[in-house]
C-alpha positions in Angstrom: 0.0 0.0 0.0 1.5 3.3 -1.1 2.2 5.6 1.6 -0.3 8.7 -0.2 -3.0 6.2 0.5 -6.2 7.1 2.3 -6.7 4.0 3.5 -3.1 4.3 5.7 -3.6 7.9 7.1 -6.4 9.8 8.5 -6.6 13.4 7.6 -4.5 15.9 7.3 -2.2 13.0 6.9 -3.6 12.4 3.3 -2.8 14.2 0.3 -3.4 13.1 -3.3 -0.2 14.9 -4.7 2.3 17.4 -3.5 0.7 20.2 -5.3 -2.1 19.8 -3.0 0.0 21.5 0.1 1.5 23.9 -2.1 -2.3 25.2 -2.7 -3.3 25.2 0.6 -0.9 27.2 1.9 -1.5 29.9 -0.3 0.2 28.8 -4.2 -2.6 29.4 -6.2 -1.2 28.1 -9.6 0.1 24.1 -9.5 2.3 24.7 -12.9 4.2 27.7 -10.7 7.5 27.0 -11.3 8.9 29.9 -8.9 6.9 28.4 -6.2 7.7 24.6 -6.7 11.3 25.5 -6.4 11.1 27.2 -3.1 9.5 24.2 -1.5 12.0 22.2 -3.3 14.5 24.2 -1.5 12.4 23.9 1.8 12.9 20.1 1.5 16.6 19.9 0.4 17.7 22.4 3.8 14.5 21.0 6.1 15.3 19.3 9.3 15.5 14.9 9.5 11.5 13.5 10.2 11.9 11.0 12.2 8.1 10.1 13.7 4.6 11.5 13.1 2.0 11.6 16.3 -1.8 11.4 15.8 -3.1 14.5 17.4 -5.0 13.3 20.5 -8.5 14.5 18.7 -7.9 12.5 15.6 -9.6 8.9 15.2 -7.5 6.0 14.5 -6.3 5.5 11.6 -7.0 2.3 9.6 -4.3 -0.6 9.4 -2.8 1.2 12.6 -4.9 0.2 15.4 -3.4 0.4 19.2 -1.0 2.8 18.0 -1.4 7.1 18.2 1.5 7.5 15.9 4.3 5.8 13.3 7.9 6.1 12.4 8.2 8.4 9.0 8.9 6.2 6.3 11.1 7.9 3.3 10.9 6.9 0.2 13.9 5.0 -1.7 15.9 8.2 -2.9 15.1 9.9 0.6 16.3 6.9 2.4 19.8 5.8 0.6 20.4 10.2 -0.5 20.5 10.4 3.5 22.2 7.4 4.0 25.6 9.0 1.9 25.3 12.4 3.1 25.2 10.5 6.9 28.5 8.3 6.2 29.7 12.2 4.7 29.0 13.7 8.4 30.3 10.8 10.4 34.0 11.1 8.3 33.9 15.0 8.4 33.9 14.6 12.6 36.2 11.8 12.7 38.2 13.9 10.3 37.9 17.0 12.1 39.1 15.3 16.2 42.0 13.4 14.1 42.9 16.8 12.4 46.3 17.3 14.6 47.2 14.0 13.6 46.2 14.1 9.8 47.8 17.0 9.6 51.3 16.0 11.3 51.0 13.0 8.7 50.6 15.1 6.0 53.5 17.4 6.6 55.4 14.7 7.3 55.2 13.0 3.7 55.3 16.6 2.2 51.8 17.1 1.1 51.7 20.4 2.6 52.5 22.5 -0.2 51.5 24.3 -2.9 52.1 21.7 -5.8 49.9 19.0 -3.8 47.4 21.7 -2.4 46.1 21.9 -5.6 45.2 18.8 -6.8 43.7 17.7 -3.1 41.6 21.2 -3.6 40.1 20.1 -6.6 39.9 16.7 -5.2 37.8 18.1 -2.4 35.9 20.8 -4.5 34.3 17.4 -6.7 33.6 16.2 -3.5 31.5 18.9 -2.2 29.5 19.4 -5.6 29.0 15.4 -5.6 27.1 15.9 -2.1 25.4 19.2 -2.9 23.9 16.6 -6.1 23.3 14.3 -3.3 21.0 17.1 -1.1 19.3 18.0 -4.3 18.2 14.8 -4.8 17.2 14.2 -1.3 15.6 17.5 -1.2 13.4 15.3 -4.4 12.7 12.5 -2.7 11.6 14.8 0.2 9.3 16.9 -2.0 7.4 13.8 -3.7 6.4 12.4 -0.6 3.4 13.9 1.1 3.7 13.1 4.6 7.3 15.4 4.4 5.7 18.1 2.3 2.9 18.8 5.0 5.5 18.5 7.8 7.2 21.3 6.1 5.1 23.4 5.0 3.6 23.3 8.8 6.5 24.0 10.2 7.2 27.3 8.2 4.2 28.6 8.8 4.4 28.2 12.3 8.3 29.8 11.9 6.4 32.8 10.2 3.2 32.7 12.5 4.4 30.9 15.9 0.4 30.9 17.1 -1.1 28.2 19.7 -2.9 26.2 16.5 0.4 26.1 14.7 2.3 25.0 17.5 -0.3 22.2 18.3 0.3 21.1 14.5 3.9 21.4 14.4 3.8 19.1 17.8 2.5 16.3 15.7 5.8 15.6 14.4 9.5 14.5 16.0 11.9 15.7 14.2 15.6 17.7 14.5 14.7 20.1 17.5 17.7 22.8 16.7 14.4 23.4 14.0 11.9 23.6 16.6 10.2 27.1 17.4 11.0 28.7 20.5 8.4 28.3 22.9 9.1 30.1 25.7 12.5 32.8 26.9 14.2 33.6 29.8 14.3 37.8 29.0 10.4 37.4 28.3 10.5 37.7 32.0 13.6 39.0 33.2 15.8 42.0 32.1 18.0 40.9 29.0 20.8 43.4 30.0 21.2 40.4 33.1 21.5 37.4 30.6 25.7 37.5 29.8 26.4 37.2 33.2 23.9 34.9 33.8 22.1 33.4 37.6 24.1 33.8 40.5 26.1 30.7 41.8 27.8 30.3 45.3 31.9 30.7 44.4 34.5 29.2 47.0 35.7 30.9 49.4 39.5 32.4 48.5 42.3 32.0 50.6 43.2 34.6 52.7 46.9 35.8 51.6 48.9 39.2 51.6 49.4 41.4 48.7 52.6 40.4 47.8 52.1 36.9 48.1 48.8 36.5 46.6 50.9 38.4 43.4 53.8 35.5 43.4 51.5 32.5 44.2 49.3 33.8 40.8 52.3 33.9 39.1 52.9 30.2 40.1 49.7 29.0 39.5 49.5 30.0 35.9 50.8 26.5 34.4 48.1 25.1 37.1 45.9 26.9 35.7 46.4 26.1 31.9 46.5 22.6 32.3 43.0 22.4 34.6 41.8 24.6 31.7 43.1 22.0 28.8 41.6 18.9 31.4 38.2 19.9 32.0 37.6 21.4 28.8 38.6 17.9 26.9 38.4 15.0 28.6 37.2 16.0 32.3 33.7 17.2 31.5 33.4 14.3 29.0 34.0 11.8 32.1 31.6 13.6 34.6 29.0 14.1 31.8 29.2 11.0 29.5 25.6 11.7 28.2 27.1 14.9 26.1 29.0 13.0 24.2 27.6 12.7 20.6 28.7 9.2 20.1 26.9 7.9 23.3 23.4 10.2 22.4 23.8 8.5 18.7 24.1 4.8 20.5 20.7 5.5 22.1 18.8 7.5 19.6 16.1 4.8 18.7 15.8 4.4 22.8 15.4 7.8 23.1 13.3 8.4 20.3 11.0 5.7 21.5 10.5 7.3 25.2 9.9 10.1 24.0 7.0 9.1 21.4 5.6 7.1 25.0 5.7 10.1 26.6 3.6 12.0 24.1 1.3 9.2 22.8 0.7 7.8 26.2 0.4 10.3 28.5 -0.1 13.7 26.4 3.4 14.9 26.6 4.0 18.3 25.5 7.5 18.9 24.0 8.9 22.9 24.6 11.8 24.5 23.8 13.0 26.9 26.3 15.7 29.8 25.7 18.0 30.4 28.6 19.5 33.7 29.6 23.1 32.2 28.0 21.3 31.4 24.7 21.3 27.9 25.2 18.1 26.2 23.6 16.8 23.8 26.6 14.8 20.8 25.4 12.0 20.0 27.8 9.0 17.9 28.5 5.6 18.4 29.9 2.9 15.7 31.3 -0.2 18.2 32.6 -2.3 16.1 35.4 -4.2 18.8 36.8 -7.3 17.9 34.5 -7.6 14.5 36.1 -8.8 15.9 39.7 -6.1 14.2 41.7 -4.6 16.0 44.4 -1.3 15.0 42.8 -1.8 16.1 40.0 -2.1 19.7 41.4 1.8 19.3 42.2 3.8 19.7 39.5 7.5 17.9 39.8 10.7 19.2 38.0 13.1 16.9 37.1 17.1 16.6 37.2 18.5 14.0 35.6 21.9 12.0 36.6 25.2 12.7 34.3 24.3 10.2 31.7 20.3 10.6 31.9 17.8 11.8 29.6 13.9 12.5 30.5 13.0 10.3 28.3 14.4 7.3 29.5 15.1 9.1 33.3 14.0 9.7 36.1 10.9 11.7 35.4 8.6 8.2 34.6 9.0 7.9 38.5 6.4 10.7 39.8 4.7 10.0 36.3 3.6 6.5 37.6 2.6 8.0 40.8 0.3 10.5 39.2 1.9 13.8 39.7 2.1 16.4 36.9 6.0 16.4 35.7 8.4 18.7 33.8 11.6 16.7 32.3 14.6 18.8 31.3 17.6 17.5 29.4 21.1 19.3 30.4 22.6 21.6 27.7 24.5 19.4 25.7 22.0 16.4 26.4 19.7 15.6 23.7 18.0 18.5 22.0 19.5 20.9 24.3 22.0 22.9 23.1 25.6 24.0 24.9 28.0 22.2 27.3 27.2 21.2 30.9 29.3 23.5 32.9 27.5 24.7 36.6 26.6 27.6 34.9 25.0 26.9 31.7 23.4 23.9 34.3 21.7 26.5 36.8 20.9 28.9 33.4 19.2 26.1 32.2 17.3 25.0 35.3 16.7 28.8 35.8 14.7 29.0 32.7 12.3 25.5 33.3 11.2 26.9 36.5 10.6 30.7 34.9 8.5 28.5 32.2 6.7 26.3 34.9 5.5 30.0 36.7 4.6 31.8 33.7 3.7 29.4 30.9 2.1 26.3 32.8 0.8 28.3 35.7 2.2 26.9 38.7 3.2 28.8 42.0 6.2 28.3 43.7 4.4 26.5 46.9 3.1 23.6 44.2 6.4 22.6 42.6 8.5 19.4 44.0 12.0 19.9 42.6 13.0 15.8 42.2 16.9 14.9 41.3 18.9 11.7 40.3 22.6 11.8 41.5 24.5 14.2 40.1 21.2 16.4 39.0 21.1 17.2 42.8 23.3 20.4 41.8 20.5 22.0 40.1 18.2 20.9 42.4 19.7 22.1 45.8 20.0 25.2 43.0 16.9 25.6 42.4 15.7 25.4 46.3 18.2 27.5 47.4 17.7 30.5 44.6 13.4 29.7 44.9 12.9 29.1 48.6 9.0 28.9 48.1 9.4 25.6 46.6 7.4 23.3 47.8 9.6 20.9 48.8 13.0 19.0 47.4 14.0 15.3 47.1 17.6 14.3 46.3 17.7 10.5 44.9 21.1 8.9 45.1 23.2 12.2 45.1 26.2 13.3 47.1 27.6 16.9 49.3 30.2 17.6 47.0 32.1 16.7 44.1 35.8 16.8 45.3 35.9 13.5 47.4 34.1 11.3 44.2 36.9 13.2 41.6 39.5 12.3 43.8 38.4 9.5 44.0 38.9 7.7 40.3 41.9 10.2 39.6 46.1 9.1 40.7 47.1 10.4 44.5 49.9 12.3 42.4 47.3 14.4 40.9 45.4 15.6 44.4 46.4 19.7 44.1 45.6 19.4 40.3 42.3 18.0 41.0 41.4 20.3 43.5 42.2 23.2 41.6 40.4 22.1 38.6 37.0 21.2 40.7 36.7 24.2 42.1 37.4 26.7 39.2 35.0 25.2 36.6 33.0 21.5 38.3 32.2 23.4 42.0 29.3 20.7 42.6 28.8 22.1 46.5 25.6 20.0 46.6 25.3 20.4 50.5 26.5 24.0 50.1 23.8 24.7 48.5 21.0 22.2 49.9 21.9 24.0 54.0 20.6 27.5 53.0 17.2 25.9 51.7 14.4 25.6 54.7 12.2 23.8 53.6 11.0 20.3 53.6 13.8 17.6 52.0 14.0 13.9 51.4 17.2 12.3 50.5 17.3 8.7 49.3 20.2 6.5 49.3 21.0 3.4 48.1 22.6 1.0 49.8 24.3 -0.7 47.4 25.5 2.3 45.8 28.4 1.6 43.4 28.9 5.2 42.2 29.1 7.4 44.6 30.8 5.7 47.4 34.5 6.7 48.0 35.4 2.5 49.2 32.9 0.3 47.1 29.5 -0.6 47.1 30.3 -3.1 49.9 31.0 -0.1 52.5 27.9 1.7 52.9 29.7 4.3 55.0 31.2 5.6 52.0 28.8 6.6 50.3 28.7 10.8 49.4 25.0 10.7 50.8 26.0 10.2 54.3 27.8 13.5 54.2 24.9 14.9 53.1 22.1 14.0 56.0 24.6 15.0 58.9 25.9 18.4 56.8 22.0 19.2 56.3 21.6 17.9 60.0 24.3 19.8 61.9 23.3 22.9 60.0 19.4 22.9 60.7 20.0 21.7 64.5 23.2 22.1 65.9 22.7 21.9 69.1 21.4 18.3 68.8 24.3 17.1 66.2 26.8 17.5 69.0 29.9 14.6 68.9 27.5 12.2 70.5 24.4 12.8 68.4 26.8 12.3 64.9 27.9 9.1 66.3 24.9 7.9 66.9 23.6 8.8 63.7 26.8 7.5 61.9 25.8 3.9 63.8 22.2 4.0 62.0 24.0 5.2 58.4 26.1 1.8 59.0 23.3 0.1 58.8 22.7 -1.8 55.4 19.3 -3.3 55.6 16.0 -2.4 57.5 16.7 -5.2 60.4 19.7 -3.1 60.9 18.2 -0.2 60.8 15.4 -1.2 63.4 17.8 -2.7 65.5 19.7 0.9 66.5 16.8 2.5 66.3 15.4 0.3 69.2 18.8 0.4 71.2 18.2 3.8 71.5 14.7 3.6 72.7 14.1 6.3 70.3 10.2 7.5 71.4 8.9 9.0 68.1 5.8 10.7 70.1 8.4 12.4 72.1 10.2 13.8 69.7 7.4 15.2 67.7 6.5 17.2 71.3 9.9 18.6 71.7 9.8 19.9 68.3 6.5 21.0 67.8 6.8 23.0 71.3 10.3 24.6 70.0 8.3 25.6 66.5 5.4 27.3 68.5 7.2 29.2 70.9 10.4 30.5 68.5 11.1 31.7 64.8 11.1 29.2 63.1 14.3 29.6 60.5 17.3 27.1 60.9 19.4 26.9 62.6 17.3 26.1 65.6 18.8 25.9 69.0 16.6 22.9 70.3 18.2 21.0 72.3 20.4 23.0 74.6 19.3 22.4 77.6 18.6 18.2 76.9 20.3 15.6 77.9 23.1 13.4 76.1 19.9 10.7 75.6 17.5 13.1 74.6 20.0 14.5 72.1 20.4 11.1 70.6 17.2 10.2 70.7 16.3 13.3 68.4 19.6 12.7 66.0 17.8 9.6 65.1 14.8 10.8 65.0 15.9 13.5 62.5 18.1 11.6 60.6 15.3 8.6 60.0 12.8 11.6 58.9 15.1 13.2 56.4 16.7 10.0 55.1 14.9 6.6 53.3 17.1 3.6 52.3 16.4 1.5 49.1 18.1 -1.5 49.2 19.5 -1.3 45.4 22.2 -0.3 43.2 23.2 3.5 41.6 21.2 3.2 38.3 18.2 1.0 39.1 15.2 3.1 38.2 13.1 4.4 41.5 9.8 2.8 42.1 6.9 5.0 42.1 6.3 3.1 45.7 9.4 4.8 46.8 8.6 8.1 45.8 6.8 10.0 49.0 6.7 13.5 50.0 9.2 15.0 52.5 8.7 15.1 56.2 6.9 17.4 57.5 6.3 18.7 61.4 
């Protein structure tokens, strides 16, 4: 069955000839030739197709029942056209990272000059005209089939008229998203003269030094500073950020292609692109449960994903299952975002989702969870500590601070290097960041954590997330994480499974009632910002018996490894007095 037939596609999907778009949208005359050749050119310089969603009002269409959408199927000269201009890009990039080394080879066997030039320029010149004949005849294959032809002529009108009808159309379709109309930017709502310098971030603290020697020790750092510059901006964010690499993103494409078409056909996804205040294009994902009644669904939960996380295949299908409304976010550099992950472009990025949550979707601050997945816990302690009317925050699996983890994988030798380059340009202060939020938090950790543990999986006591609880804890109540209190609650982190956990719990004849009294009494009769001074005037058991207490509140074990997806079952709202 021929893919113009109206037995395979419901309408508008159906179109008897290519002329028929070309009339529609406003080309009067079919024998045109002035207007044929401008779609032509629309098709040869359009974006890749890749899959086309039935619109939620649109019946089924025939010979496609169950499904609400289908892959785009290109024609023959579409299909291999693309398939030489693809093998053209992949040796252009492998081309362009070896380049030092072609070029060393080259000079080496004296084809660097003028007499070889030549030749190899002419060499390369057919070569280019070869694959302009290529995307001319792609551009062909493009324009004779109609399912392409009505993707693109729908998606220039909605570049010329970017209305709320057009954008429903243009939604229809997955396809290269640097194409995809802006839907929503950061100076729409704050003052562009702001936007170079971007959000503010929380800087280390510089060493305290004399005038003379801070001179000479910048002098000697210099070379210091050069190499950290060379590591983290070639190999170093590559390792903390594996999911920005374009060979990774290209290994997973169909995966994440088919999440995403889940996420739209299933649950009414609704795909934006966001423009942060650094000009980085922030691909993002929207799932609106308010219409279904639920009380959930009145919360709406922003996601972070981990280092080599997407949303469509991440950490947002968690609150999804458990019925909450949910905006996924891919990093810049992730996916259809745009940019590199550094902490800045990161907090620009998360800076613009929550701008487009208040503004565009309609949610106040007090009805947005802020949920992250290891190392997205930067831009969610972030987030909290820059908007401290959200809601509330849950960190899943994430650490206090970068330096121990870098150190970590890296040689002893390299220790001042390390340092140096983690706090000039990868400052993940996690628990820097978290301690200035007050309000309600939930970290989870996983006991059998294999990633962010400093020892091994095997030594729970080593895992990043410990240092987390008692930073958060020994800030928020100080008086009650005295020596005595952190070792107790340093016994219950030992603990590796829930008989453990019960069992120090119970030696301590921890009395939960009791507790709740103490606190509640303390929140009645004082302000209520942290730090709070409860505790004072307790005794040594009363202290412990409220370290536990605390700690058990603010922390939930899961019994599993890094990168095993969080149960909807697991996913509950902070504590709350």
């Amino acid at each position: 069955m021929s893919l113009g037939s109206n037995k395979m596609h419901p309408k508008p999907f159906y179109a008897p000839s290519p002329w028929t778009f070309l009339v529609s949208a406003g080309f009067r005359s079919p024998r045109s030739g002035r207007m044929a050749g401008w779609m032509w050119l629309r098709c040869i310089l359009g974006p890749h197709l890749q899959r086309i969603h039935r619109a939620p009002d649109q019946p089924r269409p025939e010979g496609r029942a169950g499904r609400r959408g289908w892959n785009y199927q290109p024609r023959s000269l579409e299909k291999h056209t693309d398939s030489i201009l693809g093998w053209a890009s992949a040796i252009w990039s492998l081309s362009y990272y070896g380049s030092p080394l072609l070029l060393c080879y080259l000079y080496r066997k004296g084809y660097i000059c003028s007499s070889k030039l030549v030749p190899v320029s002419q060499y390369v010149g057919t070569v280019l005209v070869c694959l302009l004949g290529v995307a001319c005849l792609r551009g062909w294959g493009r324009w004779k089939n109609s399912e392409y032809l009505q993707f693109i002529t729908i998606l220039e009108e909605t570049k010329k008229d970017n209305t709320a009808p057009n954008k429903k159309k243009v939604r229809c379709y997955d396809f290269d998203f640097s194409n995809w109309p802006s839907d929503f930017s950061w100076t729409e709502v704050s003052n562009p003269k702001l936007s170079k310098a971007g959000v503010s971030l929380l800087k280390p603290e510089p060493r305290l030094r004399g005038a003379a020697d801070s001179v000479l020790n910048s002098v000697r750092t210099v070379p210091c500073h050069i190499i950290s510059f060379l590591i983290v901006h070639s190999f170093g964010r590559r390792m903390l950020y594996p999911g920005s690499v374009g060979l990774l993103q290209k290994a997973m494409r169909p995966m994440l292609q088919q999440g995403q078409a889940r996420l739209i056909e299933e649950f009414d996804g609704q795909r934006n692109k966001l423009v942060a205040c650094d000009g980085n294009e922030i691909d993002t994902m929207f799932v609106d449960r308010r219409r279904d009644g639920g009380q959930k669904g009145q919360t709406l939960v922003i996601c972070c994903e981990g280092n080599a996380g997407f949303y469509e295949v991440g950490c947002m299908n968690t609150p999804l299952e458990g019925g909450y409304s949910v905006l996924g976010w891919n990093h810049p550099g992730f996916g259809g975002s745009t940019g590199v992950p550094f902490p800045q472009n990161e907090a620009n990025a998360m800076d613009v989702v929550i701008q487009f949550a208040m503004h565009k979707l309609g949610f106040e601050l007090k009805d947005i969870v802020v949920y992250a997945w290891s190392i997205g816990g930067f831009t969610a302690s972030w987030a909290v500590m820059s908007y401290p009317e959200i809601q509330s925050v849950v960190l899943d699996a994430s650490f206090d601070d970068l330096l121990p983890l870098a150190l970590k994988v890296m040689p002893d030798s390299w220790r001042p290097l390390v340092q140096h380059t983690v706090r000039q340009y990868m400052n993940l202060n996690n628990a820097e960041q978290l301690v200035k939020y007050q309000g309600p938090v939930l970290l989870i950790r996983r006991t059998r954590d294999e990633i962010i543990t400093t020892k091994g999986p095997e030594d729970v006591m080593s895992n990043r997330g410990n240092d987390l609880l008692l930073k958060l804890l020994q800030f928020r109540y100080p008086k009650i994480m005295t020596d005595e209190g952190i070792r107790a609650v340093r016994q219950w982190l030992g603990s590796s499974n829930q008989i453990e956990e019960a069992s120090v719990y119970s030696g301590y004849e921890v009395d939960d009632d009791w507790c709740v009294s103490v606190l509640q009494s303390y929140q009645a009769d004082r302000d209520v910002v942290f730090p709070w001074s409860v505790g004072e005037d307790m005794t040594l058991e009363g202290r412990r018996q409220l370290a536990l207490f605390l700690a058990r509140k603010y922390m939930r074990n899961f019994e599993t490894t890094h990168c095993t997806p969080l149960p909807a079952s697991e996913f509950h709202p902070p504590w709350r007095l």
